[in-house]
C-alpha positions as CSV (number, residue, x, y, z in Angstrom):
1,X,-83.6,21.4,57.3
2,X,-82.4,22.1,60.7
3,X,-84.8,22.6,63.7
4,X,-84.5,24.4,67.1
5,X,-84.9,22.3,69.9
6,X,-85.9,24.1,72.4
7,X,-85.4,22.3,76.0
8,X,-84.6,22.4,80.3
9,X,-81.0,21.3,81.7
10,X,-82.8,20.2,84.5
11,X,-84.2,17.2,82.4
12,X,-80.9,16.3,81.2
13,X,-80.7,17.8,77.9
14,X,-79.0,20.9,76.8
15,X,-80.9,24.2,76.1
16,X,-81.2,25.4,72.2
17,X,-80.1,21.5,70.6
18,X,-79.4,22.2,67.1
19,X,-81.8,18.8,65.7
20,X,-82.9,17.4,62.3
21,X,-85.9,15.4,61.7
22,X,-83.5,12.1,62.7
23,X,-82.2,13.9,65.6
24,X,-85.2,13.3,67.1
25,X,-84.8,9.8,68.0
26,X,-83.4,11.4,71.6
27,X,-86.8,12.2,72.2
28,X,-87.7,8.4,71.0
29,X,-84.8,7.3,72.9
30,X,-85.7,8.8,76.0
31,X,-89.1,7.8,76.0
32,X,-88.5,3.8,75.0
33,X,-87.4,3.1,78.9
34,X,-90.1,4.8,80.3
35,X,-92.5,3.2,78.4
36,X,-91.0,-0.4,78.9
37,X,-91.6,0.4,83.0
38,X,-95.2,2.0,82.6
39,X,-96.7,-0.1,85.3
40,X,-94.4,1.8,87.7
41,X,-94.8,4.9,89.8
42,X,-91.4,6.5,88.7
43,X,-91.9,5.9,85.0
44,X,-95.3,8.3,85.1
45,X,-93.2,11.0,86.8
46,X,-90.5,10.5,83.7
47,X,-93.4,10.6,81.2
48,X,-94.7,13.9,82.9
49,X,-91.5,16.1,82.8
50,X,-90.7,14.5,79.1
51,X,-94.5,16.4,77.8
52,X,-92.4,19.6,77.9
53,X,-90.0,18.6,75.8
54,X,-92.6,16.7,73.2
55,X,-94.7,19.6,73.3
56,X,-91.4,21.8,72.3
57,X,-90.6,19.3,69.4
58,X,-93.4,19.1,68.0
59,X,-94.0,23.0,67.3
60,X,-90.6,23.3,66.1
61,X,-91.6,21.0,63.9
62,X,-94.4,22.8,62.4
63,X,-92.7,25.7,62.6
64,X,-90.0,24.4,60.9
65,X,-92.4,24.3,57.8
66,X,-93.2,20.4,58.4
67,X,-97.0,19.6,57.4
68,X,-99.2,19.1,60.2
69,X,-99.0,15.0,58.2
70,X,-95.3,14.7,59.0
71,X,-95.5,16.1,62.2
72,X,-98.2,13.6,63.2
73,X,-96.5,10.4,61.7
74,X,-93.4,11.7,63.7
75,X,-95.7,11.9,66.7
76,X,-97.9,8.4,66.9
77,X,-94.2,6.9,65.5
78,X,-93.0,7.4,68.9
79,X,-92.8,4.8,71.9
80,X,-96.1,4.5,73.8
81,X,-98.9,5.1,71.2
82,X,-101.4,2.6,70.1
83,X,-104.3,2.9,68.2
84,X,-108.1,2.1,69.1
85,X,-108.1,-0.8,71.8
86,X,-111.4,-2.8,71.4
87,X,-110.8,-5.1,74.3
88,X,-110.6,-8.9,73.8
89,X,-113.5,-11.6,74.0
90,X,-112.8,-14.7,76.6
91,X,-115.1,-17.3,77.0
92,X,-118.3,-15.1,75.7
93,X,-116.8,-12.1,78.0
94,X,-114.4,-9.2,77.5
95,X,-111.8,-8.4,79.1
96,X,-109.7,-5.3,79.1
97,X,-106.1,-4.8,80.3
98,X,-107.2,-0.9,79.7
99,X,-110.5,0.3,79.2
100,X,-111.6,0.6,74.9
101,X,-110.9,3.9,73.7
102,X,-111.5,5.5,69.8
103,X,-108.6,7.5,69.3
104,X,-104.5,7.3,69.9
105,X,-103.0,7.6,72.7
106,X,-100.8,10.4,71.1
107,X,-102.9,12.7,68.4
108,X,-102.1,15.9,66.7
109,X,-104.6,16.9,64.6
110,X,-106.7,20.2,63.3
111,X,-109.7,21.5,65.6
112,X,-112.1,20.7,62.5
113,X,-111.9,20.0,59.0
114,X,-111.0,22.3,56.7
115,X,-109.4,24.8,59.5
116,X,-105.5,23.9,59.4
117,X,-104.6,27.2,61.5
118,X,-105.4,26.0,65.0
119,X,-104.0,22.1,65.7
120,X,-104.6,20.1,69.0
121,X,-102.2,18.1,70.8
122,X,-102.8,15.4,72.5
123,X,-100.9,13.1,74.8
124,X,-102.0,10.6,77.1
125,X,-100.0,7.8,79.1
126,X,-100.7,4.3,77.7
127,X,-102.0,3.3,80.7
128,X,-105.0,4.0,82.7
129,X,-104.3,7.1,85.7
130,X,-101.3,8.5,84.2
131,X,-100.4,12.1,83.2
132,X,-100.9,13.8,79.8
133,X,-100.4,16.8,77.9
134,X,-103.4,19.2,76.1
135,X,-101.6,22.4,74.0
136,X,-103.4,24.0,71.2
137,X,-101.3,25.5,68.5
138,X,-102.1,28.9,66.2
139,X,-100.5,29.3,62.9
140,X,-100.0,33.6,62.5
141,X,-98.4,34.2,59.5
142,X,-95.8,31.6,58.8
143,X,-94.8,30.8,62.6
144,X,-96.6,29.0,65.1
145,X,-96.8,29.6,68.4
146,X,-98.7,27.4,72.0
147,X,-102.0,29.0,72.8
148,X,-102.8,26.6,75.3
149,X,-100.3,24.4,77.8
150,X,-101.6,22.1,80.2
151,X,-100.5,18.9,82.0
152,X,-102.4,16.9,84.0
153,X,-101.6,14.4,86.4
154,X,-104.5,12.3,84.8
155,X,-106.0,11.6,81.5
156,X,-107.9,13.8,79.3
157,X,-111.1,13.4,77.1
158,X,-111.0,16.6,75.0
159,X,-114.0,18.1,72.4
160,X,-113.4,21.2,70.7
161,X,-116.6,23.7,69.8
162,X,-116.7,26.8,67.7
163,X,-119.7,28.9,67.9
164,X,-118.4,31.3,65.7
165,X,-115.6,31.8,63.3
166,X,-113.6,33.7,65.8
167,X,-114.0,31.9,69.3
168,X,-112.7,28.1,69.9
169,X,-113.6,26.6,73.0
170,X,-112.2,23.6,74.7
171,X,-114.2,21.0,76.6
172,X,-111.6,18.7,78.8
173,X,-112.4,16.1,81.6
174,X,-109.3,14.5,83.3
175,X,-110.3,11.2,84.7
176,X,-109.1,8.9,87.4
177,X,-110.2,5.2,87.2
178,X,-111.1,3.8,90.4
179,X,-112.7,0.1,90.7
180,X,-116.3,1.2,91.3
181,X,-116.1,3.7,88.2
182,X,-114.2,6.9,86.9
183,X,-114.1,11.0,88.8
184,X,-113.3,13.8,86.8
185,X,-112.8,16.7,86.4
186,X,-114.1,19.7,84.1
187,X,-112.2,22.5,82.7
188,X,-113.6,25.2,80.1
189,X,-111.1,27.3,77.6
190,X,-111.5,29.9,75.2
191,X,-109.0,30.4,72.5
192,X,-108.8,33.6,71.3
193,X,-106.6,36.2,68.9
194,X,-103.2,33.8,69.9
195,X,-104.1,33.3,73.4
196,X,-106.5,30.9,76.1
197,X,-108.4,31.7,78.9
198,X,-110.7,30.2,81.3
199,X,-113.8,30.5,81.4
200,X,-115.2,28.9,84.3
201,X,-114.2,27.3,87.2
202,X,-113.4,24.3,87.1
203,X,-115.8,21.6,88.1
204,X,-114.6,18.9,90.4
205,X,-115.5,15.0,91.9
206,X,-118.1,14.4,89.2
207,X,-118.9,10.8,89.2
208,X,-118.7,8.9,86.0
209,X,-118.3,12.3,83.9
210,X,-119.0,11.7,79.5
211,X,-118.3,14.9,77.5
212,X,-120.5,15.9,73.9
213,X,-119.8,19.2,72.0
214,X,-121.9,21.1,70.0
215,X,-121.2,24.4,68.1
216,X,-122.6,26.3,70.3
217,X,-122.6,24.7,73.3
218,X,-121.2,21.6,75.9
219,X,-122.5,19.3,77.9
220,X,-121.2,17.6,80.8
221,X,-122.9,14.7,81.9
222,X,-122.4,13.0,85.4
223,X,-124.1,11.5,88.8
224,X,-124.1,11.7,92.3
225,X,-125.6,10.3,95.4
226,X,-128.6,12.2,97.4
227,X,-127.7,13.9,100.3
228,X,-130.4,12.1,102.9
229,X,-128.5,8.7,101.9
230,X,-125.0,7.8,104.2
231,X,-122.7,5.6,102.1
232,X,-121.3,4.7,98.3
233,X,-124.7,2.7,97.1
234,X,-124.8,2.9,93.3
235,X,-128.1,1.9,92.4
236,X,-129.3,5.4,94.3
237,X,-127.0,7.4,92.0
238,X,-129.0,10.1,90.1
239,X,-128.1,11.5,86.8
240,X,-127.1,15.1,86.1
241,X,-126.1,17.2,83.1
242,X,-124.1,20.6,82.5
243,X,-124.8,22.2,79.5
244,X,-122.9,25.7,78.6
245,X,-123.8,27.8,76.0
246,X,-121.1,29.1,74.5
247,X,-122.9,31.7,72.5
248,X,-123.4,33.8,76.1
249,X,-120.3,35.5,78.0
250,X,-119.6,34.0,80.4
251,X,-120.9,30.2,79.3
252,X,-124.4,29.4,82.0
């Protein structure tokens, strides 16, 4: 069946490509160099302006009529994604060339079982402090179309939450990995009849941030450092949670 790629000039490829399933080895093909350099500055700038033209790929995929299964082995087929990464054990010790993580680094998947009419996509660089992609796709009728585009110069943690059949919200903290420990921050969406919105603003330099959602609510959970101490001392780091509840407009 033939697709509709949809991409920018200004990236080097030309606008409306006329692609089939194995036409899309340019996409593979374009991301195999930058991948084999990812421990350069210049290769996350290439893997930023490709997201675009993944993000574009994979809707015309699904609306292509392609199952949200073939669209996904297309997707973690590509250059760059790995699964899980458990870490190794040396001399009693682990050691990590990246920190563990439980998921892909590339994952296209349904908001929550049973609900195949809003999908997630996510994209993260395979390495730690590089950019990545969040979009949220809604089937209407027999076309989909992008609810929700966002890059970010960093990586994401993402946790949908539905407090009622109508209303998805999206939880996402972007981290940056420094030596003494992670800052993030946190950005709220709600997805609703085809379209996203913030909800809050965004909260910024949290310290250490971890992410939970619930059905009816979020919790952010972070630390800082008291205002009558001068200096980075982390063992004078208190702990402090968020929590949103998503059942009140706005979330408090």
């Amino acid at each position: 069946m033939a697709l509709l790629l949809s991409v920018v000039t200004s990236r080097g490829w030309s606008q409306q490509q006329p692609a089939t399933l194995a036409d899309t080895a340019l996409i593979r093909q374009r991301l195999a160099p930058i991948i084999a350099r990812a421990d350069l500055d210049d290769s996350t700038q290439a893997f930023e302006t490709t997201l675009p033209v993944l993000q574009d790929a994979v809707l015309t995929l699904l609306d292509s009529g392609a199952s949200l299964a073939t669209a996904n082995a297309w997707l973690i087929s590509l250059p760059g994604n790995s699964g899980p990464q458990p870490g190794g054990l040396v001399a009693g010790a682990v050691y990590f060339s990246q920190l563990p993580e439980d998921r892909p680094d590339y994952l296209l998947a349904p908001v929550a079982p049973g609900l195949d009419t809003i999908v997630l996509l996510i994209v993260n660089y395979p390495q730690l402090n590089g950019p990545s992609l969040l979009a949220a796709f809604e089937r209407q009728g027999h076309r989909w179309k992008a609810a929700l585009s966002e890059i970010s110069p960093r990586q994401l943690d993402v946790r949908p939450a539905m407090p009622g059949p109508e209303v998805l919200y999206l939880g996402a903290i972007d981290t940056y990995v420094r030596g003494d420990g992670m800052e993030g921050t946190f950005r709220l969406w709600a997805l609703d009849s085809g379209a996203a919105r913030e909800v809050i603003p965004a909260l910024t330099g949290l310290e250490d941030p971890e992410l939970v959602a619930h059905d009816s609510s979020i919790t952010v959970s972070t630390h800082d450092f008291p205002t009558t101490i001068r200096g980075c001392i982390p063992c004078t780091r208190r702990p402090r949670a968020f929590t949103f509840d998503l059942r009140r407009t706005p979330p408090v």
